[in-house]
C-alpha positions as CSV (number, residue, x, y, z in Angstrom):
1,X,-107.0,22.3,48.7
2,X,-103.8,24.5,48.6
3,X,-101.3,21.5,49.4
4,X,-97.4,22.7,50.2
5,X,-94.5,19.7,49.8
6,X,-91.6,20.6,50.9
7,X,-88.2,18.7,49.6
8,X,-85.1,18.8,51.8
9,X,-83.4,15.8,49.9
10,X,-83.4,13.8,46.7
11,X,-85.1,10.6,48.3
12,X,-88.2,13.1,48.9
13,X,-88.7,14.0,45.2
14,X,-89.2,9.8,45.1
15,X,-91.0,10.1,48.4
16,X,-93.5,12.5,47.4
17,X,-93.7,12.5,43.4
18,X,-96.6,9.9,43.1
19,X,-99.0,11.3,45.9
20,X,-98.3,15.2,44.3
21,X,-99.3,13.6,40.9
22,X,-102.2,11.8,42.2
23,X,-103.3,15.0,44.3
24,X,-103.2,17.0,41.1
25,X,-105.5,14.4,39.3
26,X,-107.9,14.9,42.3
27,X,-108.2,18.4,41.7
28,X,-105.7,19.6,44.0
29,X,-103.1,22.3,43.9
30,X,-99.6,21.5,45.2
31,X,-96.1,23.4,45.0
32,X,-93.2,22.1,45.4
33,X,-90.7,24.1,47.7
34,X,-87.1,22.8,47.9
35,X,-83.2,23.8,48.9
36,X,-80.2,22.7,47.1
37,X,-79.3,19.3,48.0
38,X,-77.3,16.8,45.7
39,X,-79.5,16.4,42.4
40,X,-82.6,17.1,44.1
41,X,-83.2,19.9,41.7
42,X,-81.9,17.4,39.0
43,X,-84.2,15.4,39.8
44,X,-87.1,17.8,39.6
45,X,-86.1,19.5,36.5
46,X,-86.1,15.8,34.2
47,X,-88.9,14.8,35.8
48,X,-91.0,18.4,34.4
49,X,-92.2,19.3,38.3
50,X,-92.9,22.3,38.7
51,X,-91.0,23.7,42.2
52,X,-89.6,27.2,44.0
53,X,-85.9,26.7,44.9
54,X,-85.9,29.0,48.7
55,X,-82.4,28.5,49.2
56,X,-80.1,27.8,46.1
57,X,-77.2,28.5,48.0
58,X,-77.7,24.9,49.8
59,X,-75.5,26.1,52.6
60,X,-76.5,25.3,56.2
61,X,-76.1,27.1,59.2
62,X,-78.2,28.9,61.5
63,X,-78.8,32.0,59.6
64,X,-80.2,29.8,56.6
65,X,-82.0,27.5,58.7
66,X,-84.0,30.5,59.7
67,X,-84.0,31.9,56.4
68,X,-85.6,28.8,55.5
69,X,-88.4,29.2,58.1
70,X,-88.9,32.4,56.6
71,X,-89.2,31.8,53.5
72,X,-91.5,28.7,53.8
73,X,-93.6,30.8,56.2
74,X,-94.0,33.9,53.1
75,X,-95.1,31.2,50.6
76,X,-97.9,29.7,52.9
77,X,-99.2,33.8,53.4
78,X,-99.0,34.4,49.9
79,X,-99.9,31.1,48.3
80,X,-103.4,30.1,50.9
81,X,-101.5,27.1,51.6
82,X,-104.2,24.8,53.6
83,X,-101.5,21.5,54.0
84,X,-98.1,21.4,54.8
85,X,-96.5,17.9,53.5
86,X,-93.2,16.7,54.2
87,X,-90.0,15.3,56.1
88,X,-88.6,18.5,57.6
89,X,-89.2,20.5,60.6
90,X,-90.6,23.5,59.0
91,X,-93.2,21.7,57.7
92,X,-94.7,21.4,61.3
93,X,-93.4,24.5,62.7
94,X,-94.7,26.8,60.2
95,X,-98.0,25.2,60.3
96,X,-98.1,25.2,63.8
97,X,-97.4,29.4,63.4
98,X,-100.3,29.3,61.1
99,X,-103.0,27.5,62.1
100,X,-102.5,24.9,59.0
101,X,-102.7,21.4,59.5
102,X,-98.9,19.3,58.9
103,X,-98.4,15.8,57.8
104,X,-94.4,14.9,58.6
105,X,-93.8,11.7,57.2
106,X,-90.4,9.7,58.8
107,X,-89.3,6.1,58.8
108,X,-86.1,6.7,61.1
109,X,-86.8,6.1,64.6
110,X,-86.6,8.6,67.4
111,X,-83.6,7.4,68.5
112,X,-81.4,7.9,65.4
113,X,-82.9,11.0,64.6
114,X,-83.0,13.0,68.3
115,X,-82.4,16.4,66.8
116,X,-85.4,16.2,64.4
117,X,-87.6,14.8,66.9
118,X,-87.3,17.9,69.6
119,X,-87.7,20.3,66.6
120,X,-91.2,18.5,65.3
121,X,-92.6,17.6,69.1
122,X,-94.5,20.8,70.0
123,X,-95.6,21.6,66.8
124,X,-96.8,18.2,64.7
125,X,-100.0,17.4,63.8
126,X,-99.9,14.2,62.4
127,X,-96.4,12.0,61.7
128,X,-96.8,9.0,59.5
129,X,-94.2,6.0,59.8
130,X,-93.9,2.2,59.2
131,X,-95.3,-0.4,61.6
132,X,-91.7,-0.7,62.3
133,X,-90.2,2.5,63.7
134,X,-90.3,3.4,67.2
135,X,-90.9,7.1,67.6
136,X,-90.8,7.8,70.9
137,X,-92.1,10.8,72.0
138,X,-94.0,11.4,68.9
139,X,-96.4,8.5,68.8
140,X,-99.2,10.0,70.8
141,X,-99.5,11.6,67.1
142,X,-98.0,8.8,64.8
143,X,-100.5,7.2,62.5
144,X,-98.2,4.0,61.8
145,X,-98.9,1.8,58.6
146,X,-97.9,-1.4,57.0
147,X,-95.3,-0.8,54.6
148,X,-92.2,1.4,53.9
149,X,-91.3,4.8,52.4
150,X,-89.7,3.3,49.2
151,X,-93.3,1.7,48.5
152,X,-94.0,5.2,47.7
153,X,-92.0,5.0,44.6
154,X,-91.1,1.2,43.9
155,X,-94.5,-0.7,44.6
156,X,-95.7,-2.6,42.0
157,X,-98.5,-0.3,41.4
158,X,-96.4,2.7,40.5
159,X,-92.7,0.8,39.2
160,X,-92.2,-1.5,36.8
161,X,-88.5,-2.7,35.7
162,X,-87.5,-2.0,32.4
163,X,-84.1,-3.7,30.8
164,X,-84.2,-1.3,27.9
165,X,-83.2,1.1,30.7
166,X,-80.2,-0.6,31.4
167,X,-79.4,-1.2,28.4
168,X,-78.6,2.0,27.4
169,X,-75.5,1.6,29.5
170,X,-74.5,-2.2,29.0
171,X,-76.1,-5.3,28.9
172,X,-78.9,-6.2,31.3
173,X,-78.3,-9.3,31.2
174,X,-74.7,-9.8,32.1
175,X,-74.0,-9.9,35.6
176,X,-73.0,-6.5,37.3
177,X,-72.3,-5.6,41.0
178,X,-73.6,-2.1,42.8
179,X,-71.6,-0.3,45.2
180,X,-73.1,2.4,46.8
181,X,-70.6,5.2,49.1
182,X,-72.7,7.7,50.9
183,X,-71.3,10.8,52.3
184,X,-72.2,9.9,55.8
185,X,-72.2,13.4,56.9
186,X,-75.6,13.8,58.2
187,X,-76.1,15.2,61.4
188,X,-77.0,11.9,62.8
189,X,-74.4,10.3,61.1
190,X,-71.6,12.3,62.5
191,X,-73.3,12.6,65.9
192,X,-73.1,8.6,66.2
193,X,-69.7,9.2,64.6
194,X,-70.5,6.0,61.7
195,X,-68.0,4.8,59.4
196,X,-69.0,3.1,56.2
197,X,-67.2,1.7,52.7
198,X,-63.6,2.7,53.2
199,X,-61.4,3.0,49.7
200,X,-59.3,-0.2,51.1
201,X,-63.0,-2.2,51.5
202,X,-64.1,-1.0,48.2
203,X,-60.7,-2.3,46.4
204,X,-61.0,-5.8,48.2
205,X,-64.6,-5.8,47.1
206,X,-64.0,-5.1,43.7
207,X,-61.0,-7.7,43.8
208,X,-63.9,-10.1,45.1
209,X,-66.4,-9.3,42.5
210,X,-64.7,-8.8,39.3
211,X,-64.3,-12.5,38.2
212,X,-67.9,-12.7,38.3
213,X,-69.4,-10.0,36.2
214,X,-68.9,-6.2,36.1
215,X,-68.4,-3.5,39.0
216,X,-70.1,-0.4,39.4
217,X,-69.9,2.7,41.9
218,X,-72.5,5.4,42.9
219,X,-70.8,7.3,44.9
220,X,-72.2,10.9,47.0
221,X,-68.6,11.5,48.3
222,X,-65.2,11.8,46.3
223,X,-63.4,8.8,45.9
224,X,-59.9,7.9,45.0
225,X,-58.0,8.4,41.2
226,X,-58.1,4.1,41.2
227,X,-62.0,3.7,41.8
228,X,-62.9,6.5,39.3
229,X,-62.8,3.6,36.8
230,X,-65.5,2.2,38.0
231,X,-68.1,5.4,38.5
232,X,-71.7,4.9,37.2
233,X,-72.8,8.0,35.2
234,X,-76.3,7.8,34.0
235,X,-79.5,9.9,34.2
236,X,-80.7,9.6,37.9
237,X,-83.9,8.6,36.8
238,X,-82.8,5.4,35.6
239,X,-81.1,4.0,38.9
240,X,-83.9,2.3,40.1
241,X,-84.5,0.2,36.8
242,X,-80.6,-0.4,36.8
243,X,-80.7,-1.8,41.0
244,X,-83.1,-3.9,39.6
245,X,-81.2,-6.3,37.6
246,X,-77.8,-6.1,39.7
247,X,-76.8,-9.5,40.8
248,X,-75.4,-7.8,44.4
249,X,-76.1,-4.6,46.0
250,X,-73.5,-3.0,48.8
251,X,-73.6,-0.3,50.2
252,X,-73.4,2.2,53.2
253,X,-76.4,3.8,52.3
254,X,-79.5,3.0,54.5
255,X,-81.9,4.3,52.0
256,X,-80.4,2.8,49.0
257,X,-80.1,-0.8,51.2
258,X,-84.4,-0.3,51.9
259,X,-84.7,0.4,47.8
260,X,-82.9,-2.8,46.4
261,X,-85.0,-4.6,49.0
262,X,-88.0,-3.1,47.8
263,X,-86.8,-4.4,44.3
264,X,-85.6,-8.2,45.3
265,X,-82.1,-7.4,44.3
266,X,-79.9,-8.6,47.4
267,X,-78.5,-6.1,49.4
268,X,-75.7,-5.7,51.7
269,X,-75.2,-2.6,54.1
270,X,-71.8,-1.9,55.6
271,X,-71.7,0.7,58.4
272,X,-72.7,1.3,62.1
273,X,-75.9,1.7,61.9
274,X,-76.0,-2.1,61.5
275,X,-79.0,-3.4,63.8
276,X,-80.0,0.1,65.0
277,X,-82.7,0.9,62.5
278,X,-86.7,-0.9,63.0
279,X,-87.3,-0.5,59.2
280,X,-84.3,-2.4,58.4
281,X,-84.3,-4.5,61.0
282,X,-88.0,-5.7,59.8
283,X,-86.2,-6.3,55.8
284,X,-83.5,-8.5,57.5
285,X,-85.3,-10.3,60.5
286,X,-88.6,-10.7,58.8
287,X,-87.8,-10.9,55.4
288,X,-84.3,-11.7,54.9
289,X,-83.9,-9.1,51.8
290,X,-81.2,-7.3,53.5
291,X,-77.9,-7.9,55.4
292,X,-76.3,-5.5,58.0
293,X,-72.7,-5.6,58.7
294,X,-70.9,-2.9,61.0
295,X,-67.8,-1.6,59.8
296,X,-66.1,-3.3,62.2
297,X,-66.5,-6.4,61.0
298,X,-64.8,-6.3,57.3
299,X,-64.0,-10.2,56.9
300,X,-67.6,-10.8,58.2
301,X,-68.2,-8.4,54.9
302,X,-66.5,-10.2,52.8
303,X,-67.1,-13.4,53.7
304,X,-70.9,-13.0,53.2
305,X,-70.7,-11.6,49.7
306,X,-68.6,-14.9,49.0
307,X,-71.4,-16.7,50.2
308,X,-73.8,-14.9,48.2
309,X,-72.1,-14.9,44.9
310,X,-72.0,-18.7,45.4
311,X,-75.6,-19.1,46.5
312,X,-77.4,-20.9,43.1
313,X,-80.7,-19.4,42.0
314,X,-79.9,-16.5,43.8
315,X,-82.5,-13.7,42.3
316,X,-85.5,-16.2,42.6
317,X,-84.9,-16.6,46.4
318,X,-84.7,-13.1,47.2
319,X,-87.6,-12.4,44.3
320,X,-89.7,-14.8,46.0
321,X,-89.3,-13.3,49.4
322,X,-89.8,-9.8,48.0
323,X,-93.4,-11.3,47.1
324,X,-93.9,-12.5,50.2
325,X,-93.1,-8.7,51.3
326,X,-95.5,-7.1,49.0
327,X,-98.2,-9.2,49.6
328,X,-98.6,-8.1,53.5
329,X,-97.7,-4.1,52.5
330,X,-99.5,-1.2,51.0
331,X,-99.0,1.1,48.0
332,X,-97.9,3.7,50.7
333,X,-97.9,6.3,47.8
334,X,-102.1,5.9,47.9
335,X,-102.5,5.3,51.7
336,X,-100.1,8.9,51.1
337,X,-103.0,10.5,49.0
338,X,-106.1,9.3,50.8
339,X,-104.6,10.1,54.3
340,X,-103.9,14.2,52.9
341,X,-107.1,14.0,51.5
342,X,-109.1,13.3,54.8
343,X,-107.7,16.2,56.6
């Protein structure tokens, strides 16, 4: 089959990259098409994927939204595409134009997302999601399953740690703190007008963390002249394996928050999407990998990373309920494959 994946984001390049590999092992043929966002094309380029950039500009607004649609629509003609893969609404509405089959896999409920929902609805034919997310109006065509999108990338079967990663930066095995900022500008994020890591919460964080081992930020958004110190430059490749060691993960990233659970390494989110989200609400409830703090509640913050820094034995606690986790999910990347290949 002609298979079409489309990327709107870096997280899909992780999303997708192990079911397009094992597709083209099957026999398959899939493109990549993408837009300029962050170091997706990064990304893409170190990795050695082939891909079609349709809209290098990266700017949005309506005229490039239809552009987009456009331009998606030409390459299906032109390239016989059979599937259209993804986590975007041209995906769906494109193939609905066509007469191709969609998959649109999502794990943020319909609540959060409300937009992306309306602009999939008439035209899906099959959405994939955790166990975990409520999708509303879309699950009279939601195949759910029993795991998570970062299992697509970080499962045992298809990730394994390596400290010589690290250790191309510093030493693995001296403790070292993550801070993640995202840019919180989202749709949804500034619809539900959520606030995150402010500068003034980073610096008290730092001043928390520092006597125990080294700081580190990743940061999507600009920061200020006195945190620049503390920036994490490295290949983007490598993040994972680096997460994977850290003694303490914080963030206001969701997605990043998900991926250190995936990995055992504690997490912390700080922002208002604390308690709103199934998939993370599973991690924390079921699990206990994860913590959610609104940004609200700053003391609350930095009272629980006291807690944790003090907590002996840390890592094997949170390593042994990441096995418990594994055990009762699915390489998603595979159930990914075999679910496109059924169609």
């Amino acid at each position: 089959m002609n298979i079409l994946f489309q990327l709107g984001h870096p997280a899909h390049f992780h999303l997708f990259k192990n079911t397009i590999a094992d597709l083209q092992r099957d026999g398959h043929q899939a493109y990549i098409l993408i837009r300029r966002k962050d170091i997706l094309e990064d990304l893409l380029q170190q990795s050695g994927m082939s891909y079609v950039n349709i809209l290098p500009s990266g700017k949005k607004s309506v005229f490039t939204l239809m552009l987009r649609l456009w331009r998606v629509f030409q390459f299906t003609l032109t390239h016989h595409i059979d599937i259209l893969v993804g986590s975007t609404p041209e995906v769906a509405q494109v193939a609905w134009l066509l007469h191709r089959r969609s998959v649109v896999m999502a794990e943020d409920d319909a609540a959060i997302v409300p937009q992306f929902i309306k602009s999939v609805k008439p035209f899906v034919d099959n959405y994939l999601s955790p166990v975990s997310c409520n999708n509303g109006p879309l699950e009279a065509v939601t195949t759910h399953y029993e795991g998570f999108h970062k299992l697509a990338y970080l499962h045992p079967n298809r990730f394994t740690p390596n400290p010589t990663v690290v250790d191309k930066y510093f030493d693995h095995r001296e403790p070292y703190f993550l801070l993640r900022f995202a840019q919180l500008s989202a749709y949804h994020d500034v619809s539900a007008k959520v606030h995150g890591i402010s500068d003034k919460t980073a610096q008290e964080l730092i001043k928390i963390l520092s006597p125990h081992g080294r700081v580190y930020i990743t940061s999507e958004r600009e920061i200020s002249p006195g945190l620049e110190k503390y920036r994490l430059r490295i290949n983007p490749l490598d993040i994972h394996h680096i997460m994977t060691f850290a003694t303490l993960y914080i963030g206001d990233s969701q997605s990043m928050a998900v991926e250190a659970a995936m990995l055992g390494t504690p997490a912390i989110r700080f922002n208002d999407f604390a308690g709103k989200i199934g998939v993370l609400e599973e991690l924390e409830k079921k699990y206990q990998l994860t913590i959610g703090i609104p940004s609200s509640e700053p003391e609350r913050l930095y009272q629980t990373v006291n807690k944790l820094i003090a907590t002996e034995h840390l890592r094997d606690i949170y390593q042994s309920r990441r096995q418990k986790m594994i055990a009762e999910k699915i390489d998603v990347a595979t159930f990914f494959t075999n679910f496109i290949e059924k169609l």
